[in-house]
NUTI-600469 format. One line per field, with one value per atom (N, C-alpha, C): atom name; chain; x, y, z; residue number from 1. Coordinates in steps of 0.2 Angstrom, whole numbers, padded with zeros to 4 digits. Atoms other than C-alpha are relative to their C-alpha. Example, Ala and Ser with C-alpha at 12.3 -4.5 7.8 and 13.67 -1.06 7.14 Angstrom:
name c(N CA C N CA C)
chain c(A A A A A A)
X c(0004 0062 0004 -0004 0068 -0004)
Y c(-0006 -0022 0006 -0006 -0005 0005)
Z c(0000 0039 0000 -0001 0036 0003)
resi c(1 1 1 2 2 2)
end
This chain:
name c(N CA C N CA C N CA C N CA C N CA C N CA C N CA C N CA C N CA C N CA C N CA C N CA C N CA C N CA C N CA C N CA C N CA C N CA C N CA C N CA C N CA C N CA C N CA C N CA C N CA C N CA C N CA C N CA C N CA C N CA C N CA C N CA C N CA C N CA C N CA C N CA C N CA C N CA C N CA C N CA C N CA C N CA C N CA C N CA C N CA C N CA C N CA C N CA C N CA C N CA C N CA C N CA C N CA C N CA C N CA C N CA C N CA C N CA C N CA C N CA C N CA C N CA C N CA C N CA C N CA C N CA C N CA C N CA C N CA C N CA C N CA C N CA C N CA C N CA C N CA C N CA C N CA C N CA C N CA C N CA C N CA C N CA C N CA C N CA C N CA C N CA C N CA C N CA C N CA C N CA C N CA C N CA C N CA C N CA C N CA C N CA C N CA C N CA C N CA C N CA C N CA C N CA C N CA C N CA C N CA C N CA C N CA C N CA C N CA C N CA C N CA C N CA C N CA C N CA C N CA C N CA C N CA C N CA C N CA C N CA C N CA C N CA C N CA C N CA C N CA C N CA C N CA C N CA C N CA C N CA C N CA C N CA C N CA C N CA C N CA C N CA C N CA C N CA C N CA C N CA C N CA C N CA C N CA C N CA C N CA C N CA C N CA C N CA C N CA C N CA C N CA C N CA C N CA C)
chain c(A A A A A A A A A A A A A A A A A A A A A A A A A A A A A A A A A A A A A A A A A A A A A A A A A A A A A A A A A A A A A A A A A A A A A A A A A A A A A A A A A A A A A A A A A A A A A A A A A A A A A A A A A A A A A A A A A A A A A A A A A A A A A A A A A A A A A A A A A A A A A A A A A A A A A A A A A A A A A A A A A A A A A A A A A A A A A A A A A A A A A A A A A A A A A A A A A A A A A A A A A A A A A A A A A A A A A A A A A A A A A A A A A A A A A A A A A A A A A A A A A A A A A A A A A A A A A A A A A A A A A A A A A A A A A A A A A A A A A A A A A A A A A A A A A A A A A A A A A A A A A A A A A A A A A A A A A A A A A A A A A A A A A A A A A A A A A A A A A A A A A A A A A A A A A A A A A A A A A A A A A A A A A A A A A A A A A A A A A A A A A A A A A A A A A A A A A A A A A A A A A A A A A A A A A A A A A A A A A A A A A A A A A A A A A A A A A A A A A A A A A A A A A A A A A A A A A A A A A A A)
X c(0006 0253 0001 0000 0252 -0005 0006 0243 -0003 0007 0231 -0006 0004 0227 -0003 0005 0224 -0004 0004 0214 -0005 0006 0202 -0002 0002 0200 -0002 0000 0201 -0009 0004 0186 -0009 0003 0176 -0001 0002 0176 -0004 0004 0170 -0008 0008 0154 -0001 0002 0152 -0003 0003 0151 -0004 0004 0142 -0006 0006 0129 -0004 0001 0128 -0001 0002 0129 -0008 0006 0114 -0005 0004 0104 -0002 -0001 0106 -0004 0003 0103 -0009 0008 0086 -0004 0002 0082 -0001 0003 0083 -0004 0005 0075 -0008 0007 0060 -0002 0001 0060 -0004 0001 0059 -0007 0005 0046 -0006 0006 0035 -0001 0000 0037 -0003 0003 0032 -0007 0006 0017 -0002 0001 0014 -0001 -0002 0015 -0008 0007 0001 -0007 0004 -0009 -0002 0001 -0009 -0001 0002 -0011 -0008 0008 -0029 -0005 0004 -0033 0001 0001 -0030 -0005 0004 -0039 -0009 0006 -0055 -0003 0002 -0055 -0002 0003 -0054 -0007 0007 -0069 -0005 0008 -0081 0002 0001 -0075 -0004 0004 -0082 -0007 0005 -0096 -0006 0003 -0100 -0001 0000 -0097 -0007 0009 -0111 -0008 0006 -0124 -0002 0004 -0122 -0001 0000 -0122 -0010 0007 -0138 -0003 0005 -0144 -0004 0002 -0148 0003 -0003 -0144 0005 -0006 -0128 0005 -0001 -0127 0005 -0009 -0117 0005 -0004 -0108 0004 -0004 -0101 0002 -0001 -0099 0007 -0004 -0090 0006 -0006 -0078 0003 -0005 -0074 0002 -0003 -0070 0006 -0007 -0059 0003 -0008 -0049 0003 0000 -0049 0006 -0002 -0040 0008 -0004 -0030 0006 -0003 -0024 0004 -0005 -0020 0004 -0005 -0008 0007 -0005 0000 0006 -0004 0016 0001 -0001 0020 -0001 -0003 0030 -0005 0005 0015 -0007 0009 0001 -0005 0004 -0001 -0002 0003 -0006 -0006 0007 -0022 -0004 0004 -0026 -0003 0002 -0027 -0004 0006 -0039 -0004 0006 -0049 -0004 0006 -0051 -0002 0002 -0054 -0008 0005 -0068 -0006 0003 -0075 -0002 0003 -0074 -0006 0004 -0083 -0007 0007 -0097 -0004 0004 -0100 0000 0002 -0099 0005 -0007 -0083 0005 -0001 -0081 0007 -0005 -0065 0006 -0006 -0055 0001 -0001 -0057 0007 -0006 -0047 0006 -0008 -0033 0001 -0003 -0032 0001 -0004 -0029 0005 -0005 -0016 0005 -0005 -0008 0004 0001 -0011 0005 -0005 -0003 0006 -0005 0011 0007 -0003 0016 0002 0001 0012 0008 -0007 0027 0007 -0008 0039 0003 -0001 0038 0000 -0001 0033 -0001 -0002 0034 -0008 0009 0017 -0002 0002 0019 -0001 0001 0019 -0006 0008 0004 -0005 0005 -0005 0000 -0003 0002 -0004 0002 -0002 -0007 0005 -0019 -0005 0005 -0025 0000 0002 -0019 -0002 0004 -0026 -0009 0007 -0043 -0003 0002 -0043 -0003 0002 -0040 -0006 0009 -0057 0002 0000 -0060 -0002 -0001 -0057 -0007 0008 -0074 0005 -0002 -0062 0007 -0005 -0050 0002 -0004 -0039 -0006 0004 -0049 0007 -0003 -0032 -0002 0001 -0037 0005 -0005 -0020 0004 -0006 -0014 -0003 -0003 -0008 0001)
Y c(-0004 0114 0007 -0007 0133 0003 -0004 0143 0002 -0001 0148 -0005 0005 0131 -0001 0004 0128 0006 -0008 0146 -0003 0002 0137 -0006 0006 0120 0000 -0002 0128 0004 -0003 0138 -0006 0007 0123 -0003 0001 0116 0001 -0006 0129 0000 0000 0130 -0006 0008 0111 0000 0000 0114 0005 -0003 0129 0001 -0003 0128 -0008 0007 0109 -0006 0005 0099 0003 -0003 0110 -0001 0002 0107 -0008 0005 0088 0000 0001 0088 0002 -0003 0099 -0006 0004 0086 -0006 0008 0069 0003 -0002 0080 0002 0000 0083 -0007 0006 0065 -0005 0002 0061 0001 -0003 0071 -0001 0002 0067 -0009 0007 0047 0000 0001 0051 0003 -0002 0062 -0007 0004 0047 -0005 0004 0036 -0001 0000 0044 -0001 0001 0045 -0009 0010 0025 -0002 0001 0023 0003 0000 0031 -0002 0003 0024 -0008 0007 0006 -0001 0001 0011 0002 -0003 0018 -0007 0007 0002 -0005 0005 -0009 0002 -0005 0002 -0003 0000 0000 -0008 0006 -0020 -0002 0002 -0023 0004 -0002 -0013 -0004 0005 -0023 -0006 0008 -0039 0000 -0001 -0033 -0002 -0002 -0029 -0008 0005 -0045 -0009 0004 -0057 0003 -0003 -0047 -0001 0000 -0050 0007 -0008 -0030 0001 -0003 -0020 0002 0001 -0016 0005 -0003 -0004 0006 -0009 0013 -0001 0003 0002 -0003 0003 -0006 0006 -0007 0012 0003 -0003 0017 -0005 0006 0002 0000 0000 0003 0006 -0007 0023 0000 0001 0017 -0003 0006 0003 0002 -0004 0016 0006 -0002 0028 -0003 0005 0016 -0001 0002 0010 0006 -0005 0028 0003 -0001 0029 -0006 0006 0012 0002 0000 0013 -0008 0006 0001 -0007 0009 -0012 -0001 0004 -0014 0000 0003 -0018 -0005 0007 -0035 0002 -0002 -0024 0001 -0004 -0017 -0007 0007 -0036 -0004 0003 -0042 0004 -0007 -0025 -0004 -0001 -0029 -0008 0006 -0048 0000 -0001 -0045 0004 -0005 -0032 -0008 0006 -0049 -0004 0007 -0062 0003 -0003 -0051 0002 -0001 -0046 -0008 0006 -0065 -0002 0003 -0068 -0003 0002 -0072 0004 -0003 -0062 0000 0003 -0071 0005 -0001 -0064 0007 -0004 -0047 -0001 0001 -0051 -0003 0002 -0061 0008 -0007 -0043 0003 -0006 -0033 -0001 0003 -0045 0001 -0001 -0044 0009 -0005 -0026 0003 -0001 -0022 -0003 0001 -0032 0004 -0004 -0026 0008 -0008 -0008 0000 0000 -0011 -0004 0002 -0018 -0007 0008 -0036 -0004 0006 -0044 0003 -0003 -0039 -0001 0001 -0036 -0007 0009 -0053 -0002 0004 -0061 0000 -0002 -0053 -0003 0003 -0057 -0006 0009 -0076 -0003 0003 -0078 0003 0000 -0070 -0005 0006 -0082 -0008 0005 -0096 0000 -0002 -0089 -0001 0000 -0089 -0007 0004 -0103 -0009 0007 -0115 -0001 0001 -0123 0004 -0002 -0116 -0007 0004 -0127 0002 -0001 -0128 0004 -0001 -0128 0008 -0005 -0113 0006 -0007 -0100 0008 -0006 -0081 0004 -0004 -0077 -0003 -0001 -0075 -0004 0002 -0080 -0005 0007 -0095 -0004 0006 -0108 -0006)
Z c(0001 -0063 0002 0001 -0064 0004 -0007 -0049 -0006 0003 -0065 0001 0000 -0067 0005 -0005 -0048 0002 -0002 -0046 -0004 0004 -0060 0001 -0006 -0050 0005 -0008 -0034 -0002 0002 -0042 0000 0001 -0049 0006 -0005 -0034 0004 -0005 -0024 -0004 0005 -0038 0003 -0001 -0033 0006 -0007 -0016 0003 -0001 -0016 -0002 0005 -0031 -0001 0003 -0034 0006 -0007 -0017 0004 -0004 -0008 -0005 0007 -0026 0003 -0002 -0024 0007 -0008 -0004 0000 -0001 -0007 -0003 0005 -0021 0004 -0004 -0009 0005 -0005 0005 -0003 0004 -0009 0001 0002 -0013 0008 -0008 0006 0003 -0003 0010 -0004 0002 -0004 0000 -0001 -0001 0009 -0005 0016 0001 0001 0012 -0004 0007 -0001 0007 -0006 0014 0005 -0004 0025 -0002 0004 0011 0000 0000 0008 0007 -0005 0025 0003 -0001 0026 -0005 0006 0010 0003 -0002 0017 0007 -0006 0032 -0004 0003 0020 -0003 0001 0012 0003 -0004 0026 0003 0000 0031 -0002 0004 0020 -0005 0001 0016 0004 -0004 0032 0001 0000 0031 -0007 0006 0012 0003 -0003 0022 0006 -0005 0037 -0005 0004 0023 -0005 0004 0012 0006 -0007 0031 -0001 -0003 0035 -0007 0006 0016 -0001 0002 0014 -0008 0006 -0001 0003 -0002 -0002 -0005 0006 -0017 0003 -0002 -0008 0003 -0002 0002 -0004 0002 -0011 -0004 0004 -0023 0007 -0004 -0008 0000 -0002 -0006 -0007 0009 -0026 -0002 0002 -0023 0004 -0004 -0009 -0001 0003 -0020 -0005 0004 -0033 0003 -0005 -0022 0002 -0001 -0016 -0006 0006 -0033 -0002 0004 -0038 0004 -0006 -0023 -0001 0003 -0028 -0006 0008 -0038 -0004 0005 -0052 0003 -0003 -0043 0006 -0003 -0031 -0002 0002 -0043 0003 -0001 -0033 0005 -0007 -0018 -0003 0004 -0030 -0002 0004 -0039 0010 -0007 -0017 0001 -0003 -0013 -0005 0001 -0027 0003 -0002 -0023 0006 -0006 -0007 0001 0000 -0012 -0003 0003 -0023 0005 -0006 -0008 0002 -0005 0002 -0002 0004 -0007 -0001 0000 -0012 0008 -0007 0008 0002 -0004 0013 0001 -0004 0027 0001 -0005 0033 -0004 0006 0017 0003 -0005 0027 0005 -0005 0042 -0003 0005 0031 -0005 0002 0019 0008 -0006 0035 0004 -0004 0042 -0004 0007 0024 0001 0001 0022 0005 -0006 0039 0000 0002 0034 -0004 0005 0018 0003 -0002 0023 0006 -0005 0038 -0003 0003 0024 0002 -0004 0033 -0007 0007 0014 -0005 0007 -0003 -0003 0004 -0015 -0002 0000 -0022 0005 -0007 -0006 0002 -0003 0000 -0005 0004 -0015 0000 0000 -0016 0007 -0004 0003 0001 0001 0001 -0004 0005 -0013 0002 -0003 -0002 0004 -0005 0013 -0002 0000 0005 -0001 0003 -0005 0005 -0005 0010 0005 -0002 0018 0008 -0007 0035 0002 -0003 0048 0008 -0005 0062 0005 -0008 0079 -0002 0000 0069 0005 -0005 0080 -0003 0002 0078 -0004 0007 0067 -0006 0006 0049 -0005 0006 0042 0002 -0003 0052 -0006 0006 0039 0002)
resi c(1 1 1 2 2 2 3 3 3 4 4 4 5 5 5 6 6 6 7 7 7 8 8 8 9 9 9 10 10 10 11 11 11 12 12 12 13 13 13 14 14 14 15 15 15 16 16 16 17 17 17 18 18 18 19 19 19 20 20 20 21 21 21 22 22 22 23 23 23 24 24 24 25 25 25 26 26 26 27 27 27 28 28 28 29 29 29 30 30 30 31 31 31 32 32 32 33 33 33 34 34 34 35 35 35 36 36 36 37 37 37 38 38 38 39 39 39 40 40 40 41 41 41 42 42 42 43 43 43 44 44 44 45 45 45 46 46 46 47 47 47 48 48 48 49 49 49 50 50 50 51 51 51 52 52 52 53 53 53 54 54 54 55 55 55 56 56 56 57 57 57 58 58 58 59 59 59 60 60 60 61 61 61 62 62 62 63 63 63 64 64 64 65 65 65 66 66 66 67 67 67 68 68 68 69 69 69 70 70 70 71 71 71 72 72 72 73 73 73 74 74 74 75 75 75 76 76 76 77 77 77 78 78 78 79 79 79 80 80 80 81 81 81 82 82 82 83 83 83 84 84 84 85 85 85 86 86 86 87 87 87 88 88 88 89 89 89 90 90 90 91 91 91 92 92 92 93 93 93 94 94 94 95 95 95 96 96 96 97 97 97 98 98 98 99 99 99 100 100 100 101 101 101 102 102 102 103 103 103 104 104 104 105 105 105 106 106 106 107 107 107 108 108 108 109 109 109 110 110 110 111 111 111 112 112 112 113 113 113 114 114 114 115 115 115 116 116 116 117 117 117 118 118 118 119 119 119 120 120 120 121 121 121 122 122 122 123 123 123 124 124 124 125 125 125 126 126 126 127 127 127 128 128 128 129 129 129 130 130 130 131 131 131 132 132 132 133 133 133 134 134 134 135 135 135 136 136 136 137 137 137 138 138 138 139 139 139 140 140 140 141 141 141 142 142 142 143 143 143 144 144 144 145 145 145 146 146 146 147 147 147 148 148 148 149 149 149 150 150 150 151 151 151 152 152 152 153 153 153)
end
């Protein structure tokens, strides 16, 4: 090789390391930073939810209307949902059934989503999961002498 050639490698390099790695590094520190705003956001949209589930579950216990409460719980699953990426749609089908239980009076489905919810949310189970043990969680009959957790099996 000819000191031209390595003056035009030597070159190319330098552009790599001064024009194209700092591009790159900005780029994952982007991505970073908006999966963490993305983050906080989901975390006060599952707290707005649980919110106003328990608030729709007071009102239909008490046999009140239940009409803003329940507007408000479908703005906050809504929200929710448009927070969700793709691969956790199963997080959105468990919000809404949980919005469902609840309103028909089945309070309990509350505390099992928030045990879920807290879960998922800390990377412990996968969307499926959550939804899968949700729907078994609900489905099973309550026991009279049951523990006050939600999601024992």
């Amino acid at each position: 090789m000819d000191s031209g050639w390595a003056l035009v490698i030597g070159a190319g390099i330098a552009l790599i390391g001064s024009a194209v790695v700092p591009w790159i590094r900005e780029s994952l520190q982007s991505r970073r930073r908006e999966e963490g705003e993305r983050r906080a956001e989901l975390a006060i949209a599952i707290t707005a939810v649980a919110n106003h589930l328990s608030a729709v579950g007071k009102r239909v216990v008490r046999k009140k209307p239940w009409t803003n409460q329940r507007i408000d719980a479908v703005a906050s699953v809504l929200k929710l949902g448009l927070l969700l990426k793709p691969q956790e749609v199963a997080i959105e089908r468990m919000t809404d059934a949980a919005l469902l239980a609840v309103t028909k009076g089945k309070n309990r489905s509350v505390g099992l989503y928030l045990q879920l919810m807290g879960k998922w949310y800390r990377g412990e189970i996968k969307p499926g999961a959550a939804l899968e043990m949700y729907q078994l969680g609900i489905e099973r009959p309550k026991v009279e002498n049951e523990e006050a957790s939600p999601g024992a099996a």
